[in-house]
Each structure stands twice: as C-alpha cells, then as structure tokens.
TORBAPA-703130 format. One line per field, with one value per residue (C-alpha): residue number from 1; x, y, z. Coordinates in steps of 0.1 Angstrom, whole numbers, plus 5000, padded with zeros to 4 digits. Example, Ala and Ser with C-alpha at 12.3 -4.5 7.8 and 13.67 -1.06 7.14 Angstrom:
BEGIN
num <- [1 2];
px <- [5123 5137];
py <- [4955 4989];
pz <- [5078 5071];
//
This chain:
BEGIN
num <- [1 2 3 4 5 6 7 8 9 10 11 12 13 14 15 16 17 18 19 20 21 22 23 24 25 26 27 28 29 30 31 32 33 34 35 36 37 38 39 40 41 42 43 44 45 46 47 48 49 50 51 52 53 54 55 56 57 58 59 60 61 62 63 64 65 66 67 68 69 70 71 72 73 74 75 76 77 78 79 80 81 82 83 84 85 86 87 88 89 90 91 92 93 94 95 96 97 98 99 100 101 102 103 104 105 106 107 108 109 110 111 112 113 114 115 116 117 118 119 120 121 122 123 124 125 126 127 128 129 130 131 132 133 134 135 136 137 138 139 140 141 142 143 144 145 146 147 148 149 150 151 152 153 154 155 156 157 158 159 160 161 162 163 164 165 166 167 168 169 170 171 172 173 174 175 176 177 178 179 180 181 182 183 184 185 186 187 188 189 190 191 192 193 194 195 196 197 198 199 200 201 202 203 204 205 206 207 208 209 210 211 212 213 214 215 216 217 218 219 220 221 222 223 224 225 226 227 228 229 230 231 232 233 234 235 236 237 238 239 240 241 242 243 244 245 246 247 248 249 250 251 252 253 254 255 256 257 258 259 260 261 262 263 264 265 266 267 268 269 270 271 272 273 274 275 276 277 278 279 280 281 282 283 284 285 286 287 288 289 290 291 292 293 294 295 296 297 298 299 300 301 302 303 304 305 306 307 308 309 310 311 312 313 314 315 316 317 318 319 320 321 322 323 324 325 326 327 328 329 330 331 332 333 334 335 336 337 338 339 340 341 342 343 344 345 346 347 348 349 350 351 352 353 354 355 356 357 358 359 360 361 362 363 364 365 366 367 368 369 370 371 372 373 374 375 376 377 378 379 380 381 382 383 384 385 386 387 388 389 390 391 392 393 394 395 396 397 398 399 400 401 402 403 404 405 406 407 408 409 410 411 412 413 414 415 416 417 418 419 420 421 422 423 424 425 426 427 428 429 430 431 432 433 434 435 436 437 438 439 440 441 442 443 444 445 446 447 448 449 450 451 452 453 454 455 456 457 458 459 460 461 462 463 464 465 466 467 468 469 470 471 472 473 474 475 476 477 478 479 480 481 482 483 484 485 486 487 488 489 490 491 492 493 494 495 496 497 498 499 500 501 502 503 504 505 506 507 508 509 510 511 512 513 514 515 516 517 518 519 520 521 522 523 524 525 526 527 528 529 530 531 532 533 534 535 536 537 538 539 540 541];
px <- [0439 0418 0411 0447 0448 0426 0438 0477 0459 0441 0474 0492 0465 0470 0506 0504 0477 0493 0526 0535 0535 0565 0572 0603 0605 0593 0557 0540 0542 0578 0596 0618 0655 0673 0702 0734 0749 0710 0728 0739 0743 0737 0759 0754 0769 0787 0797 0813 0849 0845 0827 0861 0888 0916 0944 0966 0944 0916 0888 0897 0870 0845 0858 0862 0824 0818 0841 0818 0785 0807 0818 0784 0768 0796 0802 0807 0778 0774 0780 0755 0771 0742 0718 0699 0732 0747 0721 0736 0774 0785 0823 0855 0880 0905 0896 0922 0899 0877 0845 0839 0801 0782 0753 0719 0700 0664 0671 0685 0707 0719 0738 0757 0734 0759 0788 0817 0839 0874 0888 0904 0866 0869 0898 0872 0863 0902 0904 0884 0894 0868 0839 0820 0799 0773 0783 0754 0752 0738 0704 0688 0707 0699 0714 0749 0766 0747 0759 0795 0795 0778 0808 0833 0827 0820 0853 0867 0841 0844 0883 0879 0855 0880 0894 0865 0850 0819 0784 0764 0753 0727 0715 0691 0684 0643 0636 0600 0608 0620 0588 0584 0615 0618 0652 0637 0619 0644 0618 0584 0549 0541 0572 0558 0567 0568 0589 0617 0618 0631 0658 0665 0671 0692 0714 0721 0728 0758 0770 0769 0789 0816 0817 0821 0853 0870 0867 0850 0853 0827 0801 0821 0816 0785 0782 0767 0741 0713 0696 0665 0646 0653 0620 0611 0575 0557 0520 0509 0541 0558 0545 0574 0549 0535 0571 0583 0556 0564 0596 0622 0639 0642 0679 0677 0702 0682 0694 0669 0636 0653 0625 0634 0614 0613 0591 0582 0592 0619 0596 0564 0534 0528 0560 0568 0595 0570 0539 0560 0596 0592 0558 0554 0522 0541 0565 0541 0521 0556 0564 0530 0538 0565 0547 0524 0546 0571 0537 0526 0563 0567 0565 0598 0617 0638 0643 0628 0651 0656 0686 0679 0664 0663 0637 0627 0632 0647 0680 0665 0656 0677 0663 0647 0669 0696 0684 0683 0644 0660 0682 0651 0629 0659 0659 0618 0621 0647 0633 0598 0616 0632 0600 0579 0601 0623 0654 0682 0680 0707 0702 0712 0741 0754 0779 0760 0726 0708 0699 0733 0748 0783 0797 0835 0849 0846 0824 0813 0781 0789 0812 0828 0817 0792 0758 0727 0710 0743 0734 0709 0724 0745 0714 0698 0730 0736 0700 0705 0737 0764 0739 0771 0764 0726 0696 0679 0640 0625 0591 0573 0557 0521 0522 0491 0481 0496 0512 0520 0550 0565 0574 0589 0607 0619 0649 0649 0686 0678 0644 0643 0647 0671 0669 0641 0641 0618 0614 0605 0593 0573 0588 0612 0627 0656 0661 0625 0602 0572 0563 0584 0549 0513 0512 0544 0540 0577 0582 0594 0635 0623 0603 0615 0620 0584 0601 0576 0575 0578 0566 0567 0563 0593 0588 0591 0585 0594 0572 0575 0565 0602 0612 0628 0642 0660 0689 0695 0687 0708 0703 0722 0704 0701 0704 0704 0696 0660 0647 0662 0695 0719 0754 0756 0745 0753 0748 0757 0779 0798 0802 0814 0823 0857 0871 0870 0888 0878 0846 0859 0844 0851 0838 0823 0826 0798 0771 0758 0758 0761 0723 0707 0669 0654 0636 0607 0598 0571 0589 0582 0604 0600 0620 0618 0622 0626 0609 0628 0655 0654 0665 0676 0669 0696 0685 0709 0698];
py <- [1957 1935 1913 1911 1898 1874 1865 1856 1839 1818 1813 1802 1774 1757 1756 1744 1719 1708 1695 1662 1646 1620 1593 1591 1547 1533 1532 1504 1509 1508 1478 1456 1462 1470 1444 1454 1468 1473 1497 1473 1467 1444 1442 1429 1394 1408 1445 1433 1432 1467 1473 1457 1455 1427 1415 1438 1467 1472 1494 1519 1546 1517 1509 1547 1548 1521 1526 1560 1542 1516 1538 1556 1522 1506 1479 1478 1470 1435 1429 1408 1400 1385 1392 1383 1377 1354 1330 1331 1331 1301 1286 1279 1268 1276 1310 1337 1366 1372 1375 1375 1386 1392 1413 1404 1437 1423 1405 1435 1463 1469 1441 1406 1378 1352 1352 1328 1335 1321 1318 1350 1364 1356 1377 1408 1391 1400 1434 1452 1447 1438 1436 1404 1389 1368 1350 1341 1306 1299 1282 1292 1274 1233 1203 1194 1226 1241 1212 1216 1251 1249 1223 1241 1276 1263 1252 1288 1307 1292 1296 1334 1338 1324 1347 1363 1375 1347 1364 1341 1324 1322 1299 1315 1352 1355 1320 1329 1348 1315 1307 1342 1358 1387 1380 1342 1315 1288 1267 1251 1268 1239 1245 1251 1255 1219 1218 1244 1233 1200 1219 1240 1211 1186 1216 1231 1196 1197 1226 1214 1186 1208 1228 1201 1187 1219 1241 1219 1251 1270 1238 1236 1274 1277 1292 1273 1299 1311 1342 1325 1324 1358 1363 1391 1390 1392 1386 1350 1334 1312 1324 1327 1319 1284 1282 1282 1257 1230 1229 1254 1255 1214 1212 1244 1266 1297 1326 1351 1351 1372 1390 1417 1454 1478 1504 1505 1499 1524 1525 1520 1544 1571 1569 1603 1616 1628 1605 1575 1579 1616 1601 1582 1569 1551 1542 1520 1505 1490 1479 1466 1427 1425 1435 1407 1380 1392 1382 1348 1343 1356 1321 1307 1336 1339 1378 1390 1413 1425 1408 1433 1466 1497 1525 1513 1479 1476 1493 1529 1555 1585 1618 1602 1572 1591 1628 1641 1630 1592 1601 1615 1584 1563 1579 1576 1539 1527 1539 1530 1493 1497 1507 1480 1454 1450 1441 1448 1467 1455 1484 1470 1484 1474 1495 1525 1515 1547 1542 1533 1547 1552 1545 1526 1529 1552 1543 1553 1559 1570 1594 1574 1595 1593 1595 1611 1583 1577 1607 1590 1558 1585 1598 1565 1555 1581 1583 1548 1553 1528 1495 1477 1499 1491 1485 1507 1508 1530 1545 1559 1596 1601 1636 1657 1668 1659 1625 1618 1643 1643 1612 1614 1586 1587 1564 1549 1533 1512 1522 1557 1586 1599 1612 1623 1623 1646 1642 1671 1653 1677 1683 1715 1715 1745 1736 1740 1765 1746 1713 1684 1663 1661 1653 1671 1710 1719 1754 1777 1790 1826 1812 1815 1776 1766 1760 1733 1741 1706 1709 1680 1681 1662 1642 1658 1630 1588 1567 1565 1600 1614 1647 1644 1670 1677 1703 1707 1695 1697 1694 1675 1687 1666 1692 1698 1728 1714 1672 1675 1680 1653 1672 1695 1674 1672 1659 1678 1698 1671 1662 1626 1630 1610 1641 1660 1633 1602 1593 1605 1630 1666 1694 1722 1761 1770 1750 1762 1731 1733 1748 1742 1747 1767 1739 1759 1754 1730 1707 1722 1721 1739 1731 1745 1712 1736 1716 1685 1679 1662 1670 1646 1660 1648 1653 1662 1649];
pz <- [7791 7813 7779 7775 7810 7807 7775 7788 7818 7791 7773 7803 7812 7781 7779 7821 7806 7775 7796 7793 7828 7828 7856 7877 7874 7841 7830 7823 7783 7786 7771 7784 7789 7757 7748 7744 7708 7701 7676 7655 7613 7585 7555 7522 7521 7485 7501 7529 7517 7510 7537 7561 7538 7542 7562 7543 7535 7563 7558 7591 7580 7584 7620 7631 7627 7645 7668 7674 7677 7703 7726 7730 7740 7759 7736 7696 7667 7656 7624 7606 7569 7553 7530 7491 7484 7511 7491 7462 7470 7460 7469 7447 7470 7441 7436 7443 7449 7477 7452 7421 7412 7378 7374 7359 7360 7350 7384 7403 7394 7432 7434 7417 7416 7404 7433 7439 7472 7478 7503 7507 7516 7553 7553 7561 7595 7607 7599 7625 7662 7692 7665 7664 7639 7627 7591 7571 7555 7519 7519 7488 7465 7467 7456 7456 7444 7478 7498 7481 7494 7533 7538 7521 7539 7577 7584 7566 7586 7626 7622 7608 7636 7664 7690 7702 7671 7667 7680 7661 7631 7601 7571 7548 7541 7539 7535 7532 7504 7490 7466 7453 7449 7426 7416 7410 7430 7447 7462 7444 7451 7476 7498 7531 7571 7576 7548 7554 7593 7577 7555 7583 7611 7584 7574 7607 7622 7590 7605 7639 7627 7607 7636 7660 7637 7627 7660 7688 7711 7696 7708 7744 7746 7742 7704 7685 7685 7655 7648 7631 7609 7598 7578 7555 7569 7537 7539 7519 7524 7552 7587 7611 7645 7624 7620 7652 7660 7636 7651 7641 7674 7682 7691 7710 7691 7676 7704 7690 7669 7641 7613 7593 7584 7555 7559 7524 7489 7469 7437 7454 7441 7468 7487 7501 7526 7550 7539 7549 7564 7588 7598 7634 7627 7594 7621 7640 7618 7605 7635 7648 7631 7649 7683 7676 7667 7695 7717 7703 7708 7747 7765 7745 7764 7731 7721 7694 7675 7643 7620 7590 7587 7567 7552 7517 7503 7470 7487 7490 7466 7460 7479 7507 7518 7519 7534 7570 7566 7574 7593 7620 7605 7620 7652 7657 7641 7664 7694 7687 7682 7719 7734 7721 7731 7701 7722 7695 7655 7626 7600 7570 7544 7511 7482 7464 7484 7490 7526 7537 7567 7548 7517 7527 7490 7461 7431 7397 7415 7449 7464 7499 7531 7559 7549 7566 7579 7609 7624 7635 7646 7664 7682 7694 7707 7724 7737 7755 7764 7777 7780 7797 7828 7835 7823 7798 7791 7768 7773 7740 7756 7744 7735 7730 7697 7666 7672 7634 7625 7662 7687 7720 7742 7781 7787 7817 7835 7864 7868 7870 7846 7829 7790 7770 7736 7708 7673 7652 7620 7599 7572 7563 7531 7526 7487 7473 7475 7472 7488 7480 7473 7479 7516 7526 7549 7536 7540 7514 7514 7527 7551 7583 7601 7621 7660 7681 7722 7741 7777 7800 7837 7853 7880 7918 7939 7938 7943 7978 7980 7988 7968 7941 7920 7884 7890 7853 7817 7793 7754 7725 7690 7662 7632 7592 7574 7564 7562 7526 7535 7525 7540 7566 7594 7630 7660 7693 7675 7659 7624 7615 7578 7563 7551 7583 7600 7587 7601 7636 7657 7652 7669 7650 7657 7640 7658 7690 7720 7758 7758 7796 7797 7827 7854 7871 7909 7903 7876 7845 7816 7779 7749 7710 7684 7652 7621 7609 7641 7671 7705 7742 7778 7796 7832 7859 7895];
//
C-alpha cells in the first residue's frame, strides 16, 4: 500500500512537472502582430472563373465559405488569382469566352498551358461582394504578343477592380522559376537579378502608366501597390534578398515582400502523411527560409508574407493532400507562419487540385464540396479571431517531450492571453489496419484511439504582480474519425459541406461541443488531444 503511495505521489510530480508554464503578455518568441485576412487564398489564374462564376451566374458556394472564414476574422480572404498560369494567359480582345485553354500533359496534366482570356474573364472579379483582390499580370511570356497582352488587360483589370475591390497587384508568378521551368524555360540560362529588376521596373512603370490613363484614382488613392516578387524560393536560382538589393523596390510600390512555400513535392520519393505533412518538425524546417529572408529583409519595414501556399507542389497528391492529415498540417503550418513573423498566408486553390480547400464546380474528376484541408482554415481563423478588433500575436509553446507529432500556440490580443491552441499530429488512421507507411504509428481499426494529456499552468499573476485569474476554459475540437479521413469532418461541432447547406455552417447533433475544462486553485489546466485532432482554450477572465 505504501508503494502505491509513493507511486501516485511520483505520478503526480511528473504530471505537476511536465505542465507547460504560459505567460499572461506575450513572450519574447512571439511574432509580431498578425495582419488582417491573414486567412487568405490563392487561385489558379485558369480556375478562377469557376472558382467565382460571372455576372450572371456567381459561384455563391465559393463566397458562403468565405464568407465563413470572413466573419471569424473580422474581415473577408484576399483573393490572390495568380499563378503558373497567369504567365501563360495570353489576351484576345475579340474572344467571346472568358478562357479558352489547351492542355499539354508532358507539360502538366493539372492544368491548360496554352490560355487566351477575353474579356468576359474579369467578369469573376464582380461576383462576390466585399471581397478584394489581387490580379496577377503576365510576365513570362516576352516580346510583343506579352506586351500586346500587359496593355490589353490593365485597363480591363483596374476598372473590374473599381469600387473597393483592388487590394493589390502582381506581374510574374515565380519569376525565379523563369530559367528552369518544368513546364519550359521562358528566360536564357544567363538571366539573372540584375536582369529581371530591369524587366520588372520597365513593365510596372507600363502599368503605372495604363493605370494612370484608364483609372487615375487607383494612383491618387494610394493603390498602386505590389505584392513582389512572389518567388518560389528554389535553391540555385534567382535570390529574392540579392533581388531586393539590386533594386526591386526603386519607385516604392511593392507593399509586401511576397515568397511562396510547398512543403514538399506530390510525387517526391519518401513523401508520407505523417513523415512530412502531420509532422511539426517538417513544419519548421519549411518555414525556416522564410524566417531568414523575413530577417535580412527587417530594415525595409515591408511585411513579409506569403502570396502562395499549399502542402505538396505539383497540386497535391491524392490521400494526403486532401485528408484530415492536411487539414491539422494546415492548422500547425499556418500558425507556425503567424508566430515566426509571417504577417499574412494565401493557401493556394485550383479545379480538381488535391490540396484544394473546395472544389466550386463538378468534374469528370472531382465531385464539388468542401474538402478537408478548410477545416483547417476554419480552425486558424478562428484561433486569431476577429484581427479588426486588436492586435493578435502568436506565441509557438515549447512543449516537453515529443515536439515532432504535436505543436501548441498561445494567441495573444492586446498583449495578454487569450486562446491556446494544441495539435495532436500522430497519426491515426480508422481505414487500415496496419500503418499507412514506414514512418507512420497509425493504429489498427480495433484499436482503441491513443488520447494525449496537455497540461499548462495558466498564468495567476501580471506582470505587475496583481492576481490574475482564468474563471473558465472552454474547448472548440477540431475532429475526423482518424488523419485519413477525407469526409466526416468538423469543427466545433460544425460541418461546412455544400450539401448540408451549401458550404454554410450547420450544427451537428451528433458531435459533442460546449466542453469546459476544470481550472485548479493554483492555475493548472488538463486537456485530452485524442490522436490526429486538435483542440483551442478559449480562456474566460
């Protein structure tokens, strides 16, 4: 009996010691405030029109979701339509149709690599209310059929964009891609920085001028604005900080240092779901370039952001892209972003792409509906909240012990505390009895579901040493039946598929919300993660 005494005493001292001690007013790792509709998307230059619809036809399954995402972070996504193929769209000002686009499948079988827009394309930009945008101009293709087309769509683009709808704009998807391009090089081997700094300057100077003739408010109010120069990042090609110092930014116009991030490549050897996507040490060293360059880069006091992002280049691959796995590898990628100073994420969507958030219109390959991976653009948006109403920092929690399948952020609104988040990543697959792949601890169906125990110690004091105290915490789960689910998913109870009520929310009987964790005297606060979910603390003060 004593043994057992002394063997719950000994119990007890590790959980008390393995508590995570969390600070009432940011830490220092915590990154500077988010921006707001840091939620935000991409869309495939060539998919946008189904993405949005027309003037007569709108796509309002689309705008329900985003409406979603919108009112959890006090203001709407921006849409980023861009892309491979906004460099190879080129423009027939006689064309009928929106776009007409031929596919090439030794080049890429995800998309047309031969586009010509009328225009009838910039119909899309009137079809979704309050939403603004950023319209991507065509670098990659040269010579006079690429001037032809930069001063035939500028005039189309800043009057579609009028009324509020202009966030900013773009020339070139990837330039540094440019030289090497899988779907063909554009530029010669010897094309460097210097080089495309000269490209860039002469061409956004035409725009400038367009811009200035056709809708001279967009220069008096101030919009005229670039993301730039929206860089893939690949090693041995143009370097975006030797960029930036030959000049990029001369006639002050580039409003944010824009790079994009795959985590990896869809048919790349040794790609696993919980090797690379459920996998937080994956996670940052993905995001570690950007960290650096965001560094080199502090003194312009430009934001770094991200104008394109997804999981796997290449558009996804089938049974990881699109499973509950990345919809948690969303989550953990997002808010590792937000902690490490990435000040605003555009996840990137295109028609039949595995990773996509939704599909807008059926295919012969895809079904239309909400996909996994919005759950979690549900979850991060919920976790920072309405950004119009404060400031939000995110602080990434050191947890002890294993710090590769599970990650854990504290938001913080106007310096002091207010969610935490936890991310159960290890891998639980409900469809397969034996682990999905070599690196994987998926559980068998019988098995029962591995539950984690999260303890932090909340703070009871401020700084100044006055009590402070956490009346309540309430949870919002993040849940699938396993990290291989690719239906079944909610979020606080909520599903968001188009057939319940398309894309809006509906609240489900069958899940169990409202849970309020137990606070102890001194602080202390437990919660179970079950394998492959995630969970938010929203403290009450």
């Amino acid at each position: 009996m004593l043994a057992l005494l002394v063997l719950s005493v000994s119990l007890l001292l590790d959980a008390v010691r393995a508590a995570v001690p969390l600070s009432l007013n940011p830490p220092p790792n915590a990154g500077p405030p988010v921006l707001a509709s840091f939620v935000s998307f991409s869309i495939e230059f060539a998919s946008f029109p189904d993405f949005a619809g027309n003037s007569s036809r709108p796509n309002n399954f689309s705008y329900h979701l985003l409406s979603n995402l919108g009112r959890l972070q006090g203001s709407h996504p921006i849409i980023r339509v861009g892309g491979n193929t906004q460099d190879y769209a080129t423009f027939n000002a006689s064309q009928e149709v929106a776009l007409v686009g031929s596919y090439d499948f030794a080049r890429s079988r995800d998309y047309p690599t031969t586009i010509s827009i009328g225009p009838a394309y910039f119909e899309s930009y009137s079809t979704w209310p309050n939403m603004t945008y950023i319209h991507g101009f065509n670098l990659g293709t040269n010579g006079s059929l690429g001037h032809d087309t930069l001063v035939g769509t500028v005039p189309l683009a800043c009057e579609a964009l009028s009324d509020g709808r202009l966030a900013y704009w773009q020339l070139g998807n990837e330039p540094d891609l440019y030289k090497t391009s899988a779907q063909g090089p554009v530029r010669p081997p010897s094309w460097n920085e210097t080089d495309y700094v000269q490209e860039w300057l002469n061409k956004t100077r035409t725009v400038r001028q367009l811009v200035q003739e056709h809708c001279p408010d967009v220069i008096s109010q101030g919009q005229f604005q670039f993301y730039a120069p929206s860089f893939a990042g690949t090693a041995n090609n143009l370097d975006l900080v030797t960029t930036w110092v030959a000049g990029l930014d001369a006639d002050v116009d580039i409003a944010f240092i824009d790079s994009h991030n795959y985590i990896g490549g869809a048919t790349q050897p040794g790609v696993t779901l919980q090797g690379t996507l459920m996998n937080h040490t994956s996670t940052v060293q993905s995001v570690v370039k950007h960290v650096n360059e965001s560094s080199l880069l502090a003194d312009t006091g430009i934001p770094y952001i991200l104008g394109e992002a997804n999981s796997l280049y290449n558009e996804g691959a089938p049974g990881l892209s699109n499973s509950f796995g990345a919809a948690l590898w969303g989550a953990d990628f997002n808010l590792y972003c937000a902690a490490t100073g990435i000040r605003r994420v555009h996840m990137h969507q295109g028609i039949n792409y595995r990773y996509a958030s939704w599909q807008p219109v059926q295919t012969v390959n895809e079904t239309w509906g909400t996909k996994a991976p919005y759950y979690g653009n549900v979850m991060v948006a919920t976790f920072l909240g309405d950004l119009t109403q404060g400031n939000v920092s995110i602080s990434d929690i050191e947890l002890d012990g294993d710090s590769v399948y599970q990650s854990a952020y504290g938001a913080y609104v106007d310096g002091r505390l207010e969610r935490v988040a936890v991310i159960q990543m290890h891998a639980y697959n409900y469809t397969v009895t034996a682990p999905a792949d070599a690196t994987a601890t998926a559980t068998a169906t019988a098995s029962p579901r591995p539950n984690e125990t999260f303890s932090f110690q909340l703070p009871t004091k401020t700084a100044q040493g006055q009590a402070a105290s956490i009346k309540t915490v309430q949870v919002q789960r993040l849940t699938a039946n396993g990290s291989d689910a690719i239906t079944g998913i909610t979020f606080d109870g909520y599903s968001y598929n188009y057939e319940l009520d398309g894309g809006r929310p509906v609240l489900l009987r069958n899940v169990t919300r409202g849970e309020v964790l137990q606070v102890s005297a001194d602080g202390m606060v437990a919660v179970e993660v079950p394998w492959s979910s995630a969970a938010i603390l929203n403290l009450q003060w």
